[in-house]
Each structure stands twice: as C-alpha cells, then as structure tokens.
C-alpha positions in Angstrom: 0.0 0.0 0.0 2.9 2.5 0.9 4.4 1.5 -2.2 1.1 2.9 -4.3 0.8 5.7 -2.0 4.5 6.8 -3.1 4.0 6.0 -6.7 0.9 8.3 -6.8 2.8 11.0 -5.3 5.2 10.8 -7.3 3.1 10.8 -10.7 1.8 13.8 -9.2 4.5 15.4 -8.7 5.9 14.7 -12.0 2.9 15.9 -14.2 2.7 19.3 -12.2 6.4 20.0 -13.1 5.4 18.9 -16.7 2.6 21.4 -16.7 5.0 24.1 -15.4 7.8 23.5 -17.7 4.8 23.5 -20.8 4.0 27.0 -19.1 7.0 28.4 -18.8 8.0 27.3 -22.4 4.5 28.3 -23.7 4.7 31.2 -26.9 3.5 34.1 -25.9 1.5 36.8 -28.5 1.7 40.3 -27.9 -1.3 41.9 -26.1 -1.7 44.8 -28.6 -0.2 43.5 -31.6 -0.3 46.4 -34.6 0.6 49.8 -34.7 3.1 51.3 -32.9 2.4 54.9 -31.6 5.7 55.9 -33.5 5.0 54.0 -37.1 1.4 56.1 -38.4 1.0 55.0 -41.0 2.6 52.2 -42.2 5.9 52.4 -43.2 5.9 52.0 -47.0 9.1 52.6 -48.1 13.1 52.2 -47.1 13.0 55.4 -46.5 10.2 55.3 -44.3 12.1 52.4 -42.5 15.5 54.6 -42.0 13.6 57.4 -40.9 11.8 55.3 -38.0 15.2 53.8 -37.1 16.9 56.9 -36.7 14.0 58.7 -34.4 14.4 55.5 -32.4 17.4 54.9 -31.6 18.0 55.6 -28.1 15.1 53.2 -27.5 16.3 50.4 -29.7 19.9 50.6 -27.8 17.5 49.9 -24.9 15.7 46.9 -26.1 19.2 45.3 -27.7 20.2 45.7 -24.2 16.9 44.5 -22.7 17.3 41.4 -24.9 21.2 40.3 -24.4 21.7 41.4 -28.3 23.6 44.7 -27.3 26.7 43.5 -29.7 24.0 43.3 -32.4 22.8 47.1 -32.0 25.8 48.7 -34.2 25.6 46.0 -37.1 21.8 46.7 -37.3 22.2 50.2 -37.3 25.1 49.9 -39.8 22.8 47.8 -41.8 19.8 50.1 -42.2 21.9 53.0 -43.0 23.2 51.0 -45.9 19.7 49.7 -46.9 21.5 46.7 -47.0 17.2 45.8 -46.7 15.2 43.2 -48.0 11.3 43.9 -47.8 9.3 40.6 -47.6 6.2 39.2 -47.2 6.4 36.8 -44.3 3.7 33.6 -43.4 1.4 33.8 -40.6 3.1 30.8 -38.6 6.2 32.4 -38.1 7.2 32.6 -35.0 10.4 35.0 -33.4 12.9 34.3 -31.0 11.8 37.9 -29.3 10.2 40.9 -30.4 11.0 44.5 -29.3 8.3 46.8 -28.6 9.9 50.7 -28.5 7.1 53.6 -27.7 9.0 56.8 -26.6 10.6 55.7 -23.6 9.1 53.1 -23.0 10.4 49.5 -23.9 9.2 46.2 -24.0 11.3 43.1 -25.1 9.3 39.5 -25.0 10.9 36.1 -25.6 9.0 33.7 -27.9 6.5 35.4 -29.6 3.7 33.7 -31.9 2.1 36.1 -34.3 -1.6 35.7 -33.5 -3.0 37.4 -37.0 -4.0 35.1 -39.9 -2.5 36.6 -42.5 1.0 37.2 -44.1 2.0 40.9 -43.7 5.4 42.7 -45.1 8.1 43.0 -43.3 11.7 45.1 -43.7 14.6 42.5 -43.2 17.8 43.0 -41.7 20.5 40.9 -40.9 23.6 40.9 -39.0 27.0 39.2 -39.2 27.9 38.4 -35.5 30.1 35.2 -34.0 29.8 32.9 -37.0 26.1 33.7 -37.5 23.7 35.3 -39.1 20.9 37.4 -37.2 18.0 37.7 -39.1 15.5 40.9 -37.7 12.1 41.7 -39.2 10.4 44.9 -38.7 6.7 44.7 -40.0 5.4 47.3 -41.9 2.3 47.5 -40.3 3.4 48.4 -36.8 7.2 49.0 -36.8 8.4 46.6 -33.8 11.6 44.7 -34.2 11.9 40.8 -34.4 14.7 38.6 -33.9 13.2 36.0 -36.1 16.2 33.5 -36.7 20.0 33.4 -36.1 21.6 31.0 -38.9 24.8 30.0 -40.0 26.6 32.0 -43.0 27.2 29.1 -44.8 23.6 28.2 -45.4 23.2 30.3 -48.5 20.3 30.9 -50.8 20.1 28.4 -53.8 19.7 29.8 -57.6 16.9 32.3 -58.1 15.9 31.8 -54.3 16.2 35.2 -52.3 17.7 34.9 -48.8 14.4 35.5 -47.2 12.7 32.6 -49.4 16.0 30.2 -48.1 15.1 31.3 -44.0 11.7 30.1 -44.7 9.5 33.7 -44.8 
C-alpha cells in the first residue's frame, strides 16, 4: 500500500512539473499587436524604415540591451543605414525568437512570440553578421516593432533564383 501511496505522489508530482515547464516554455503573442504609436501610417518605403530607425534609436539601444543582443545594436544600425534591406512578405506561422516593442521611452522586449493574426503581412529584413552567424530581424510594416526572427549559420546560403528570405523560410 505505501508502495502505491508513493507511486501516486510521485506521478503527481511529476505531471505538475510537466505542466509548469509546458508554461513556462509556452509562446507568448503580444497583447496589442499592430501599430506602434511611433509608425502612423505604415511604413511604405526604405526610406520610411530609415527614418523610423533613426527617431528611435535611443530606445532600440535599450531593447538590444533588454534582450542580451547589445553587440548586435551597431551592425543593425550599420545595416539600415546601408539599406542593406530586403522587404518581404512573411507567413502567418512564423514565429520569433523575441520581439521588441519601442514607444517613446518606453520598452518592452518579449521572448518567444507567436504572431496571432492570420494573414502574411510585409516586413523590412535586416541581418547581421555576429560570432559565425547570421541574425535575421524583421520589422513589420504595419506596426514598426523589431523581431529577432532567426539566427543562422553564414554558410547556409540561398540556392539559384531563391532570395535569402525565401531560403530562411519567410
């Protein structure tokens, strides 16, 4: 009987650290998802981008910061004043390794973030050489936010007539 007793505590034990490593691992959506008070209206054009980056850059220093990525901040920086830019259309199920959410002062970085509209929207892709990798950001059109989407390595490049967005899977 002891030996059932301690088998049944132990099963539940185990499936409430189960549920609360599922939690903790759990993708998490934005609660406002859209528009950013800084991007109105949608940026539309690289120069739009540039424009946003540059009126935001003591807040994106913060959110590289926020997010462990400060040795990413000059690349992407470097990047967008180059327009070394792709613009993309990217899939609904894409998901991004953390999101950055500037408004004035005010900023937000979440990890794991699950986009929860339904359809593809376009996005302003920049990525950055760091470590033997490449960090590949989005910045939707529609609302401005920045995305770590993926961090791959340089020597997965795109095949014949394939752009590098198609060959990250956007």
């Amino acid at each position: 009987m002891k030996c059932i007793l301690r088998m049944a505590v132990l099963c539940a034990v185990a499936f409430f650290l189960l549920g609360l490593v599922g939690a903790v691992q759990a993708q998490k959506q934005p609660n406002q998802p859209g528009r950013s008070a800084l991007v109105q209206p949608e940026l539309r054009t690289m120069d739009d981008f540039q424009q946003m980056v540059r009126r935001m850059l003591p807040g994106l220093r913060k959110g590289f910061d926020m997010a462990e990525a400060a040795d990413l901040f000059d690349g992407f920086v470097s990047q967008v004043e180059q327009a070394d830019i792709e613009i993309i259309e990217v899939l609904p199920e894409r998901n991004l390794l953390w999101m950055m959410f500037v408004d004035g002062q005010n900023v937000d970085v979440i990890e794991n973030v699950a986009r929860a509209g339904k359809d593809p929207f376009m996005a302003f892709v920049v990525t950055v050489e760091r470590n033997a990798n490449l960090h590949v950001f989005v910045v939707p059109a529609m609302c401005g936010n920045l995305g770590l989407a993926r961090i791959v390595a340089p020597s997965l490049s795109a095949p014949v007539g394939m752009n590098s967005a198609q060959a990250w899977g956007f």
